[in-house]
MIBARO-550433 format. One record per residue (C-alpha): x, y, z. Coordinates in steps of 0.5 Angstrom, whole numbers. Layout:
! residues N
{lumfi {X,Y,Z}} ...
***
This chain:
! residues 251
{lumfi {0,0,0}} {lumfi {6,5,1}} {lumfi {8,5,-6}} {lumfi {1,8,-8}} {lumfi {-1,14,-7}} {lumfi {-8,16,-5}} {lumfi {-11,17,-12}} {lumfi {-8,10,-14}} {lumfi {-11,7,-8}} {lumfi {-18,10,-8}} {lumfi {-19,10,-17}} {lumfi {-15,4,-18}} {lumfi {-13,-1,-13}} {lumfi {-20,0,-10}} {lumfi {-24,-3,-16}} {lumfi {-18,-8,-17}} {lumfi {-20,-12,-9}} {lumfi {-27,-11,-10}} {lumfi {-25,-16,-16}} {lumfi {-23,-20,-11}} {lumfi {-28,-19,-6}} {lumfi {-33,-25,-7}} {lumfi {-26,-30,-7}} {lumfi {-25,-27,-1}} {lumfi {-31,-27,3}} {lumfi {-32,-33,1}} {lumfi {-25,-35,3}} {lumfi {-27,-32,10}} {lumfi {-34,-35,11}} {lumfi {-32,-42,10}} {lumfi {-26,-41,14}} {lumfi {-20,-41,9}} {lumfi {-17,-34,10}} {lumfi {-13,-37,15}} {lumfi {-9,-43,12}} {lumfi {-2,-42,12}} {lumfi {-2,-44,5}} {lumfi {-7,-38,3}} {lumfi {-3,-34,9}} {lumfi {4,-35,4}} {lumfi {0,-34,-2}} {lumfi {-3,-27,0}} {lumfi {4,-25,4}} {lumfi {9,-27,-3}} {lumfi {4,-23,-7}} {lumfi {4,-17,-3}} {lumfi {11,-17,-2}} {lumfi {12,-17,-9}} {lumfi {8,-11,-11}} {lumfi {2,-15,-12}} {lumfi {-2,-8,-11}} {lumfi {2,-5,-16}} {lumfi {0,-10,-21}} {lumfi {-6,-11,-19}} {lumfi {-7,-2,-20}} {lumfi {-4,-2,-27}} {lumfi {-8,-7,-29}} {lumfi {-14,-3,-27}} {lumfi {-12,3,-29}} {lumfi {-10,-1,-36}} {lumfi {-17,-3,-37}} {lumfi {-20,4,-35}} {lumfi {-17,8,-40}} {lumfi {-18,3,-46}} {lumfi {-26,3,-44}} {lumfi {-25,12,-43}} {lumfi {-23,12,-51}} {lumfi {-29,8,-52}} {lumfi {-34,12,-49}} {lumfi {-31,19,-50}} {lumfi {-32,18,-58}} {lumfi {-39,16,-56}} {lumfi {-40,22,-53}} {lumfi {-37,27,-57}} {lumfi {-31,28,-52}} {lumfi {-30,29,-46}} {lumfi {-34,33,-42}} {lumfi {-29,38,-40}} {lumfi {-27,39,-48}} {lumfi {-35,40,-49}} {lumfi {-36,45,-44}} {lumfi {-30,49,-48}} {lumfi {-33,48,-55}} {lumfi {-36,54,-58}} {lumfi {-40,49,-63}} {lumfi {-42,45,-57}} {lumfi {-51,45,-56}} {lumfi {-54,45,-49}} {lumfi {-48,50,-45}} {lumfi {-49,55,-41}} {lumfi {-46,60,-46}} {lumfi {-44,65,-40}} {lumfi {-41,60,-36}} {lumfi {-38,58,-42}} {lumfi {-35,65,-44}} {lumfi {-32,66,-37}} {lumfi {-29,58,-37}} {lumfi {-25,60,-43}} {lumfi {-23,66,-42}} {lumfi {-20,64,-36}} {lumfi {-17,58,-39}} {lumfi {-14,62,-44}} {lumfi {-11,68,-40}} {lumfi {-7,61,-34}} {lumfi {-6,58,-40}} {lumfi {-3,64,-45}} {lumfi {-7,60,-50}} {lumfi {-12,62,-56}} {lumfi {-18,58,-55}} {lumfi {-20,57,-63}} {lumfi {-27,61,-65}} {lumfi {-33,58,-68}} {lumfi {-31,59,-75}} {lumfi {-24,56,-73}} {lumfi {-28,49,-69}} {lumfi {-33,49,-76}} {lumfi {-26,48,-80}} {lumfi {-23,44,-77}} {lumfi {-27,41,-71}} {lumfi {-20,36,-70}} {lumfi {-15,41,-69}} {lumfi {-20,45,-66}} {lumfi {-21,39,-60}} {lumfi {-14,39,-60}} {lumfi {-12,46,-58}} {lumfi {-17,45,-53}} {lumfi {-14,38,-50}} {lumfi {-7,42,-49}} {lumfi {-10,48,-46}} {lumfi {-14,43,-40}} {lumfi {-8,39,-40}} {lumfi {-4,45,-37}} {lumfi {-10,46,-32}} {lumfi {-9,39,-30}} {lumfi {-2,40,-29}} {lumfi {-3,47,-25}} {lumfi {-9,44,-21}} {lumfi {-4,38,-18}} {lumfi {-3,41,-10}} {lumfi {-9,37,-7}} {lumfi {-9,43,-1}} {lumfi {-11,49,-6}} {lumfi {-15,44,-10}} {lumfi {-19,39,-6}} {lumfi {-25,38,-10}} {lumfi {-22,37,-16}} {lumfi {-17,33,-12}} {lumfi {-24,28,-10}} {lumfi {-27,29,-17}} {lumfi {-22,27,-21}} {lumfi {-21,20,-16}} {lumfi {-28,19,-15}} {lumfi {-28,19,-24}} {lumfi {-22,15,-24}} {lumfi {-26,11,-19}} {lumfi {-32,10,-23}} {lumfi {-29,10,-30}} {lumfi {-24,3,-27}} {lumfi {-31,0,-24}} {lumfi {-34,1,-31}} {lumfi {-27,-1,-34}} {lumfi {-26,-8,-31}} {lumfi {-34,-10,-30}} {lumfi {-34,-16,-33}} {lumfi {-28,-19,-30}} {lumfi {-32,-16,-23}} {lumfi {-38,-20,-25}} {lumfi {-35,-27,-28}} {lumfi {-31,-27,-21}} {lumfi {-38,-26,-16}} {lumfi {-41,-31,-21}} {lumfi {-36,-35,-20}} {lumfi {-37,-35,-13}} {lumfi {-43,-36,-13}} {lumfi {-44,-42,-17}} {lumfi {-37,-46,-14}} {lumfi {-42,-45,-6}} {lumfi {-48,-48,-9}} {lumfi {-43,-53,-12}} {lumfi {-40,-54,-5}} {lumfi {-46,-54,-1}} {lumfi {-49,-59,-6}} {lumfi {-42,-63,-5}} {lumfi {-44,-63,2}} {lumfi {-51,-65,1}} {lumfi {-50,-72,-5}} {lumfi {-43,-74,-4}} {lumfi {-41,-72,4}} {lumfi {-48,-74,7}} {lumfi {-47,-67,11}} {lumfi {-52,-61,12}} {lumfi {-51,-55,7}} {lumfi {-56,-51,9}} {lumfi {-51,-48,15}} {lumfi {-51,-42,17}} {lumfi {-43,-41,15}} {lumfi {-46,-43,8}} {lumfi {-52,-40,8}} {lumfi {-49,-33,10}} {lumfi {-43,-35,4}} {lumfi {-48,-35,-2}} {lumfi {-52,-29,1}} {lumfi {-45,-25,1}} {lumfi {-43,-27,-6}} {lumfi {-50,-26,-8}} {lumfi {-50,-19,-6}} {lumfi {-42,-18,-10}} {lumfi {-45,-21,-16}} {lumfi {-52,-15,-15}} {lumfi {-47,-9,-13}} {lumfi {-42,-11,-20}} {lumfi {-49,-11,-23}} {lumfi {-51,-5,-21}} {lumfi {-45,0,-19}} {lumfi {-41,0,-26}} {lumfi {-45,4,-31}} {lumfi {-44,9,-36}} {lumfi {-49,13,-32}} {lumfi {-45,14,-26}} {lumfi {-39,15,-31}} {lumfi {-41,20,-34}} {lumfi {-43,25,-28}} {lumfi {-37,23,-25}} {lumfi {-32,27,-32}} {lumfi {-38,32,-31}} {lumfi {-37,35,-24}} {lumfi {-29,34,-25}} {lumfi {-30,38,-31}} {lumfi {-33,43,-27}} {lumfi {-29,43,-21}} {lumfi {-23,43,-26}} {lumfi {-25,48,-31}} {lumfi {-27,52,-23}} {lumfi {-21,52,-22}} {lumfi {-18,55,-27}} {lumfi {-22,61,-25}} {lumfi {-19,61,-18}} {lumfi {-12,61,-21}} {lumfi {-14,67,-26}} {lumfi {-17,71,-21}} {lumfi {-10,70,-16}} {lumfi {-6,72,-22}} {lumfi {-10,78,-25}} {lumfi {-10,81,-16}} {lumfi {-2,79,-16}} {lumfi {-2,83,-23}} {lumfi {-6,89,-20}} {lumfi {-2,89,-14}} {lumfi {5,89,-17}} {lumfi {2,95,-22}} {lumfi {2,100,-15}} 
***
């Protein structure tokens, strides 16, 4: 855990053990947690960066689906909130967004003819210009909400991104305690509606129901929205502090 940072544990890390959850709980109910062969295991892959592997696997998977559903939606959300072409925005935010961007950033944001001509070149000049607000939006104690929405985005988008792997792991899960207590019941003779068996496949059961419900490219897309606002906000703030450091080396 101390070779993550915060962001990493919480938007890649996170999602990548709630992989793991339904093996896990189910390891803990029937009383395998604690195995010396699963105790080794579990210690050999944790000294050999097992967390890191597991958050650049996430992280991997997190951006390829990112691609996929940015061109689905014309973008990115914070690329659409500085489009002048872009429909639905409020323009007077719009104009105070870019103004500020520009003015941080020392770039021309490209006009309505520029974007109608060449809407590519247009989206990249754009991308530049908020890639230098990332980079300026960076310290968490001047930046803490666009800190915590670009967590809680990187969070979902990784959910969203590993969907599959998480639903297959809880299926598994599932399906591998029916089979035991079906075991237990035709091959061992021995009672299988236990409370430890029946408190398993409940908690399995209710992994595979939240990998059902959680990842969506709904709570996605909020995600990117409120991070492009906090971002784009912030950019803002760092105008306003420049333009006051300005007016007061100007006196």
């Amino acid at each position: 855990m101390l070779w993550l940072d915060d962001y990493e544990r919480r938007a890649r890390l996170a999602p990548g053990l709630l992989v793991l959850l339904p093996i896990n709980v189910a390891l803990a109910v029937l009383g395998h947690s604690k195995a010396p062969v699963v105790v080794s295991v579990l210690t050999a892959l944790s000294l050999a960066g097992g967390p890191i592997v597991l958050a650049e696997l996430v992280r991997h998977q997190g951006r390829k689906v990112q691609e996929k559903l940015w061109t689905s939606w014309g973008g990115s959300p914070t690329v659409q909130k500085l489009r002048l072409r872009q429909e639905g925005q409020n323009t007077l935010q719009r104009e105070a967004w870019r103004k500020a961007v520009s003015s941080v950033t020392g770039m021309s944001l490209p006009s309505v003819r520029s974007e109608r001509a060449n809407p590519t070149r247009a989206d990249e000049v754009i991308e530049v210009a908020v890639g230098q607000i990332r980079s300026l939006t960076r310290d968490e104690s001047r930046f803490p909400l666009v800190r915590a929405e670009n967590r809680s985005y990187g969070f979902h988008r990784n959910m969203y991104g590993i969907r599959w792997a998480g639903r297959t792991t809880a299926l598994m899960a599932v399906l591998g305690v029916v089979a035991y207590m079906w075991w237990l019941a035709n091959i061992d003779h021995q009672p299988s509606l236990t409370h430890v068996n029946v408190l398993t496949f409940l908690a399995s059961m209710a992994c595979l129901v939240m990998w059902c419900v959680l990842p969506s490219q709904v709570r996605m897309n909020d995600a990117a929205e409120r991070y492009a606002y906090e971002l784009l906000q912030a950019a803002v703030v760092i105008d306003v502090e420049k333009s006051a450091v300005t007016s007061e080396g100007s006196q």
